[in-house]
C-alpha positions as CSV (number, residue, x, y, z in Angstrom):
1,X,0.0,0.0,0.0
2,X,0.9,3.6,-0.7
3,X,1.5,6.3,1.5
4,X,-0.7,8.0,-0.4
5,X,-3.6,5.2,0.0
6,X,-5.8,5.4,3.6
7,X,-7.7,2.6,5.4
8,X,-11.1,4.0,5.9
9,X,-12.7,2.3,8.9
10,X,-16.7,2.4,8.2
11,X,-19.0,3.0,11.4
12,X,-23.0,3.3,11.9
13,X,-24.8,6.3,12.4
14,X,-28.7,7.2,12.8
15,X,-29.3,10.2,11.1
16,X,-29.5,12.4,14.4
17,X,-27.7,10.3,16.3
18,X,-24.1,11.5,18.9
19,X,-23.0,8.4,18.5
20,X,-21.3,6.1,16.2
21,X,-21.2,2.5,16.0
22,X,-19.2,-0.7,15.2
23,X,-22.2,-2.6,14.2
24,X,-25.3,-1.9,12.3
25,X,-27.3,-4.1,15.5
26,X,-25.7,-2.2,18.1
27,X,-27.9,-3.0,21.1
28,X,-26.2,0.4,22.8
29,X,-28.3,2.5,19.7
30,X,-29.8,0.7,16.7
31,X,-31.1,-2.2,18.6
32,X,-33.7,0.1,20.1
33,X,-35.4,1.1,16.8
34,X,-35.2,0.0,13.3
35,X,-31.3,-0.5,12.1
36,X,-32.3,-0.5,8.8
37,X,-32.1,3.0,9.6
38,X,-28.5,3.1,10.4
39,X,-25.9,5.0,7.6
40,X,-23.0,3.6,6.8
41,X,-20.0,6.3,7.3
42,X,-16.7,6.6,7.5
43,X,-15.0,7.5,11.2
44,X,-13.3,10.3,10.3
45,X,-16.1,11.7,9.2
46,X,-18.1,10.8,11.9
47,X,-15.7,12.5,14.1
48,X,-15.7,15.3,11.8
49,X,-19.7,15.6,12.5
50,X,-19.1,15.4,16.2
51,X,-20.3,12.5,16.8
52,X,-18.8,10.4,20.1
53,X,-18.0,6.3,20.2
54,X,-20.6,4.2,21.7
55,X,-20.3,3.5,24.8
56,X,-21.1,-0.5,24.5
57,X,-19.5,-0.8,21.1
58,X,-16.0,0.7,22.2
59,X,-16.2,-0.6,25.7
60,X,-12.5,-2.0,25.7
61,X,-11.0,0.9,23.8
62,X,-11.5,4.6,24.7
63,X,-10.0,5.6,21.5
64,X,-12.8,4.2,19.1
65,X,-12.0,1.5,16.3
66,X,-8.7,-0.6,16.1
């Protein structure tokens, strides 16, 4: 790979949601309502929107996705 190239780590976001997500049936957000719902994006611009890791997701990494 080329310096040049990135890894783009996809996460799952409801349109008006804080949070993003490693998994489409998050129990921690989309579980609760319908994840066909959920938005693919990427985390960068997730982070870029604001948006915070989930809490259940993330639990064993404070930093968001490996």
């Amino acid at each position: 790979m080329s310096s040049q190239q990135e890894i783009t780590t996809t996460v799952y976001v409801a349109l008006n949601g804080s949070r993003y997500h490693k998994a489409k049936d998050c129990v921690g957000g989309f579980g609760r309502y319908n994840s066909a719902r959920a938005l693919t994006s990427s985390l960068d611009e997730a982070l870029q929107d604001g948006r915070t890791p989930c809490e259940m997701c993330f639990a064993s990494s404070s930093e968001g996705p490996t």
